[in-house]
C-alpha positions in Angstrom: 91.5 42.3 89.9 92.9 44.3 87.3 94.2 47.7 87.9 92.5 50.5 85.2 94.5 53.4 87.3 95.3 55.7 84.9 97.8 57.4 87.3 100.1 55.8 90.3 99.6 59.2 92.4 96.7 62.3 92.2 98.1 65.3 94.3 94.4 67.2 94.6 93.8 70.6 95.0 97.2 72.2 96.0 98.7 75.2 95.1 101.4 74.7 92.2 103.9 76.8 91.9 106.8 75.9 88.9 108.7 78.7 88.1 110.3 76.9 85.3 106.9 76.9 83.7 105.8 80.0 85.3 103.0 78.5 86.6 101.4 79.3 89.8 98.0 78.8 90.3 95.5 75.8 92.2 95.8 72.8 90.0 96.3 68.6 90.5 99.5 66.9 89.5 99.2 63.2 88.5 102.4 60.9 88.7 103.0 57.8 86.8 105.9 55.5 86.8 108.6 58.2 88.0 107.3 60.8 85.8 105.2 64.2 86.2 101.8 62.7 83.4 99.5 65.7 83.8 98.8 69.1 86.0 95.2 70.0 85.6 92.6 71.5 87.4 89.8 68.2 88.3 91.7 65.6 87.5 89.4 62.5 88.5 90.1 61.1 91.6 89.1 58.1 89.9 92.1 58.0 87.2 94.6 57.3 90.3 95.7 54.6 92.5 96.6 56.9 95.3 94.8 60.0 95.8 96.6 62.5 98.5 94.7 66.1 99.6 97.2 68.6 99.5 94.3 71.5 100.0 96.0 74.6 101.6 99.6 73.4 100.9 102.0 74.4 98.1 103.1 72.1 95.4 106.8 72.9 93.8 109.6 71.0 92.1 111.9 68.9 94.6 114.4 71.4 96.2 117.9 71.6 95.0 120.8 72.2 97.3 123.1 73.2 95.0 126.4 73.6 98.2 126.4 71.3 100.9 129.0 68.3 101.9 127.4 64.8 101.8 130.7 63.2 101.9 130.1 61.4 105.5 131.8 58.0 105.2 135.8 58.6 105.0 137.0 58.7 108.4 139.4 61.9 107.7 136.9 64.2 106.3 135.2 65.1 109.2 132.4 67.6 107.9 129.7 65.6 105.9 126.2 64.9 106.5 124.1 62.3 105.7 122.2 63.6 102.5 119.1 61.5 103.3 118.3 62.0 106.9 118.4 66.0 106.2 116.8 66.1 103.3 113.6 64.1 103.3 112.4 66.3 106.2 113.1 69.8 104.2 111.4 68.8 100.7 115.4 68.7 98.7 115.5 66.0 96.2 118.7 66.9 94.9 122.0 67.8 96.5 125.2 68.8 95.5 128.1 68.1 97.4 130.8 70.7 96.6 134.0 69.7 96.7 134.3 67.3 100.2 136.1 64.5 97.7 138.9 65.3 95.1 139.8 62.7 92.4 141.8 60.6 95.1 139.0 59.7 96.8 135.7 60.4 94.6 135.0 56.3 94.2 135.0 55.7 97.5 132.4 59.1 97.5 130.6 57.2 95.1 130.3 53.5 95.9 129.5 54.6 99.8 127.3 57.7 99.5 126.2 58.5 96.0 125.2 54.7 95.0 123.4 54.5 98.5 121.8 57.4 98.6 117.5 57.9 97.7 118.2 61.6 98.0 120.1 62.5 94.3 123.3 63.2 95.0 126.1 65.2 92.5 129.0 66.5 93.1 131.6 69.4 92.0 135.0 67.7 92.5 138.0 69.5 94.2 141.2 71.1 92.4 142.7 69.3 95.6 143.6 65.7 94.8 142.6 64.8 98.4 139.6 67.3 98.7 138.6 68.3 101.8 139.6 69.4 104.9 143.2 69.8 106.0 147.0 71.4 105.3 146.9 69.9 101.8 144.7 72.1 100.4 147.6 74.5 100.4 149.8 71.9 98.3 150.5 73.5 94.7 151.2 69.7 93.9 148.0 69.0 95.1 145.9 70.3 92.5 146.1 68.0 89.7 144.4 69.8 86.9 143.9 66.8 84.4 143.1 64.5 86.5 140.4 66.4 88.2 139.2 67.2 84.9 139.0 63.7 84.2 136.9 62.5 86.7 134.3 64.7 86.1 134.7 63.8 82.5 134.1 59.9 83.5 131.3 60.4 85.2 129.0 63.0 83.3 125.7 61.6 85.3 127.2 62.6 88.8 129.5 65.6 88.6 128.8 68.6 87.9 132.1 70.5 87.9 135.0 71.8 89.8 135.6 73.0 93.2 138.2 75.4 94.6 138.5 76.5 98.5 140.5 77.1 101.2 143.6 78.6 99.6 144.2 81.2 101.4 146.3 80.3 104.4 149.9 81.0 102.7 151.5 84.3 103.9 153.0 86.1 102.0 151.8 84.2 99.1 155.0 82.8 97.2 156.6 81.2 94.1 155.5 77.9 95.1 152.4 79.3 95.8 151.1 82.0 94.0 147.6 84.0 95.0 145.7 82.7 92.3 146.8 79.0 91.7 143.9 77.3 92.9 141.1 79.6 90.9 143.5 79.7 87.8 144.2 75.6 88.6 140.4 75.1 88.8 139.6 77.3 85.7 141.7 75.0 83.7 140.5 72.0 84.5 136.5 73.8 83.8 138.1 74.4 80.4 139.1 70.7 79.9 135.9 69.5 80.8 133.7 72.0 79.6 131.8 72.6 83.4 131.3 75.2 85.8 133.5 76.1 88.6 132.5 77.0 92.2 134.2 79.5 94.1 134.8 79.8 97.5 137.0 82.5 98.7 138.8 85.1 100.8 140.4 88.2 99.3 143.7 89.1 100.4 146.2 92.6 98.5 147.2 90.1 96.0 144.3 89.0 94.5 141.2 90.7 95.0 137.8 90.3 95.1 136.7 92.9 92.0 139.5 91.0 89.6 138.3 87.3 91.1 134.6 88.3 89.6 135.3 90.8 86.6 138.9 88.5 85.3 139.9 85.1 87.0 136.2 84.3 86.8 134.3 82.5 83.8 130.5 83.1 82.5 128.5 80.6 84.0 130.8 79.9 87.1 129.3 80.2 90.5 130.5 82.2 93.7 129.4 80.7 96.6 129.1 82.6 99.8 127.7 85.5 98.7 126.8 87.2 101.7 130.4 86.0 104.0 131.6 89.2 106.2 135.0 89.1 104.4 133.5 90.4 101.0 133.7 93.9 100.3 129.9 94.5 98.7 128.7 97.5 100.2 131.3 101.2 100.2 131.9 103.2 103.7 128.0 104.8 102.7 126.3 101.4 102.3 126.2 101.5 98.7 126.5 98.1 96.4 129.6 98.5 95.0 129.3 98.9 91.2 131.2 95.8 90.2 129.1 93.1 91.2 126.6 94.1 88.9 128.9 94.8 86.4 130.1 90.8 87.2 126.1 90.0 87.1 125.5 91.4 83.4 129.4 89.1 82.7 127.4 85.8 83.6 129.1 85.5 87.0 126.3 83.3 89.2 126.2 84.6 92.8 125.1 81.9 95.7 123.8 81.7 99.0 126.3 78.9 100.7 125.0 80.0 103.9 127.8 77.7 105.8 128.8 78.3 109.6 130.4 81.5 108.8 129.4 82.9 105.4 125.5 84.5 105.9 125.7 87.5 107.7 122.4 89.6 107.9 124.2 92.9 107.7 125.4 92.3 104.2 122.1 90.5 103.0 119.7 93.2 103.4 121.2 96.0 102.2 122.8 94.3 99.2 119.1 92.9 98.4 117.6 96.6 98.9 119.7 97.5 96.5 118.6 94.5 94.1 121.4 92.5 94.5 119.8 89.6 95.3 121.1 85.7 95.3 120.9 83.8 92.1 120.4 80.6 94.1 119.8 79.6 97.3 122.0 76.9 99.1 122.5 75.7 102.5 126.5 74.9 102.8 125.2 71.8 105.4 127.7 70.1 107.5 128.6 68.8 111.0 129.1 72.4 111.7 126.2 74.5 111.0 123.3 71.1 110.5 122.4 71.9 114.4 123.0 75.4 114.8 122.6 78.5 112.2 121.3 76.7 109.1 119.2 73.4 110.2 118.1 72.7 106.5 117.2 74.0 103.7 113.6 75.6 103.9 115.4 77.4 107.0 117.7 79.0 104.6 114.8 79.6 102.1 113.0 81.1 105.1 115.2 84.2 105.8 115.0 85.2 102.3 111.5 85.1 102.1 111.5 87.4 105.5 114.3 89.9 103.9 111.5 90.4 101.2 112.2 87.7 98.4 109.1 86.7 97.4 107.9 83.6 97.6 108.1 82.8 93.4 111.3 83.8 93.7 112.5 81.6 96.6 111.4 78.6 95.2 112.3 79.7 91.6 116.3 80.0 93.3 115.8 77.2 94.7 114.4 75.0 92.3 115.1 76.3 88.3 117.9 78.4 88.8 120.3 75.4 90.5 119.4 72.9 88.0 120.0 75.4 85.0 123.3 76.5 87.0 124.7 73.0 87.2 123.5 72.1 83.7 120.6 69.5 84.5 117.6 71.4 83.1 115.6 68.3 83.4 115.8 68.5 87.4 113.8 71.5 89.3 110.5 71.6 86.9 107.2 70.1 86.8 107.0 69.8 83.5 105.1 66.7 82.3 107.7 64.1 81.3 110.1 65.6 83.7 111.6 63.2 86.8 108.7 63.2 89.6 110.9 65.0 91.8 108.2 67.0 94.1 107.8 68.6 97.2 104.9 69.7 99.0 105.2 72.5 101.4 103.3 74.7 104.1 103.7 78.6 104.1 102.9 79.3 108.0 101.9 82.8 109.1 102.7 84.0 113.0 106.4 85.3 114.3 109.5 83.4 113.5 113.0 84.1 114.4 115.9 83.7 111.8 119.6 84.2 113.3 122.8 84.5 111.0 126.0 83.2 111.8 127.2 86.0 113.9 124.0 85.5 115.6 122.3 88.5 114.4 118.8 88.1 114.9 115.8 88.9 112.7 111.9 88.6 113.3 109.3 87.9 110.5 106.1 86.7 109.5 106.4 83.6 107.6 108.0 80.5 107.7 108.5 77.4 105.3 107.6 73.6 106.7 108.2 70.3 104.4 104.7 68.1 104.1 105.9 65.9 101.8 108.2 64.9 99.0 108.5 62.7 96.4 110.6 60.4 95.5 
């Protein structure tokens, strides 16, 4: 019997919301081969092979977790997560792993996680030749510039850019190892291969945190951790301190990487009364926090939404702003043509708990589920 389908897949009657397209209103969303072929209102049930209900639920682009480490399979590097068996249950299509691999050991990343994976998976490479986790990432001779550079040059479809972290443990801070050598290391190698860097830090006297954001920092790089304890946002009064937003209107992108130790409640909500609120939203999943303050993604997305984000703008951070901050525009839209990359959620209603990771606690009123997704 021949098949006259005009469409593989009819999602009917959900709520769409594409911040890319600013579009949020009830529509249907027909898939064909991979791709996103129409959003309409009454799309004929009869023009699909497949017809799924997604009444009451909302329909968004496939959720992008722009900071977590995926990089599960190399005995020594003890922090990663398998990307598919977290993401499939919290509507992410995309992740980004963030610097668990450096160039030493990015092919074995590749050929044993990234090939494997059904969940996409990119990566920001570490300044550190060996990446993540141990004394090395102190090692001056560690951060090979050029050859991280080159990597990310070699593979355009997976990486995304470079990764610096953990160089902080030297003190004092010496010849050998100068306060900014692995920001100013990691700049460089951005330079050589035209990408963003992502930042994770910890001020010290010698280099901090208003000349990381207004000096050592280019337009378009991203500082992960946002919200971390050690970062001096808010004065003795609990004011914003006026340099952020001065870093803000510079191009400096500010995210979540909510982590085991880097979301903490009492800097959140009064930087985001003050409007300082999270370019993107990320998770920072590992073997540390994947059972205890973060569990996944939509958990993350949750607590904004109960701080007051509303709920545009928690999908838009997660969904648009990632993509366009990693340079893959195509990902984290619905537009028709675009990669079939969707997610269908449910907004519950009732009281929810949300803890940070100094176990703060807060209460709200609605919480993010995953339905569905797609691929």
């Amino acid at each position: 019997m021949q098949n006259n389908s005009l469409y593989d897949l009819l999602l009917k009657s959900g709520r769409v919301l594409d911040p890319a397209n600013n579009v949020d209103g009830y529509a249907d969303v027909a898939i064909h081969q991979g791709k996103i072929a129409e959003i309409s209102p009454d799309i004929p049930a009869s023009r699909a092979e497949n017809v799924v209900d997604v009444t009451g639920s909302l329909v968004v682009p496939g959720l992008i977790d722009i900071h977590m480490h995926a990089y599960y399979t190399r005995e020594a590097t003890d922090i990663g997560v398998m990307p598919d068996f977290h993401s499939f249950r919290s509507g992410v299509t995309t992740v980004v792993d963030t610097g668990t691999a450096g160039a030493k050991h990015f092919l074995h990343f590749k050929q044993t996680v990234i090939d494997c994976a059904k969940t996409r998976v990119l990566a920001f490479i570490n300044i550190v030749h060996s990446g993540m986790t141990g004394p090395f990432e102190q090692e001056s001779n560690e951060m090979d510039v050029e050859r991280a550079a080159s990597v990310v040059l070699a593979y355009p479809e997976v990486c995304v850019g470079i990764k610096t972290a953990h160089y902080w443990t030297h003190k004092p801070f010496d010849k050998e190892h100068p306060p900014w050598l692995a920001v100013e290391r990691a700049v460089q190698a951005g330079e050589i291969c035209r990408k963003p860097i992502m930042v994770d830090f910890w001020h010290r006297p010698e280099r901090p945190y208003n000349e990381l954001l207004l000096e050592k920092m280019r337009p378009g790089d991203i500082h992960t951790h946002v919200y971390a304890q050690q970062f001096p946002l808010l004065d003795e009064s609990g004011k914003l301190f006026p340099f952020l937003n001065e870093a803000r209107k510079r191009g400096i992108i500010f995210d979540v990487g909510h982590g085991a130790a880097s979301f903490w409640f009492r800097q959140a909500i009064p930087c985001m009364d003050q409007g300082f609120a999270p370019d993107s939203i990320s998770t920072d999943l590992h073997t540390g926090n994947a059972n205890g303050c973060v569990l996944d993604m939509l958990t993350t997305m949750s607590k904004f939404l109960n701080m007051g984000m509303s709920l545009q703008d928690v999908i838009a951070r997660s969904t648009v702003a990632p993509a366009t901050e990693i340079g893959r525009p195509e990902l984290g839209t619905l537009s028709v043509g675009a990669e079939a990359d969707v997610a269908v959620l449910n907004l519950l209603e009732g009281e929810f708990s949300f803890v940070d990771c100094g176990k703060a606690r807060i209460v709200g009123s609605s919480k993010l589920e995953s339905v569905w997704r797609l691929p």
